[in-house]
C-alpha positions, 0 to 999 in steps of 0.5 A: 478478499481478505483484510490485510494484516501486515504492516508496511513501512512507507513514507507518509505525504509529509514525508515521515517514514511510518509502519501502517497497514494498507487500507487495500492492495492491488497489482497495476500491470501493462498487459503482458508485463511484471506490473507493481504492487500499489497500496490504500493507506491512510496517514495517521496524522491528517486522515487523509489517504494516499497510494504507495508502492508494496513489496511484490510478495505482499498479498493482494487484500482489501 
């Protein structure tokens, strides 16, 4: 897979909006159903990583 590039606003577990690019992005789907796409972040502030939603245009990467 490709490295991601793309920046992605997103609200950090503190609750701070921020512009980050996802560590990874994966589609979680039902079988048979439009699933939703889920991105690895990681907060700037504490280092620690967490999941978010993404657009559904943005590319798979990781």
């Amino acid at each position: 897979m490709a490295a991601c590039t793309q920046t992605v606003k997103v609200k950090t577990p503190e609750g701070v909006e921020k512009d980050l690019v996802p560590k990874k992005v994966w589609s979680l789907a039902p079988r048979g159903r439009k699933g939703v796409k889920i991105g690895l972040f990681q907060d700037p502030a504490t280092g620690k990583y967490f999941r978010a939603k993404v657009p559904d245009d943005y590319p798979e990467c990781g």
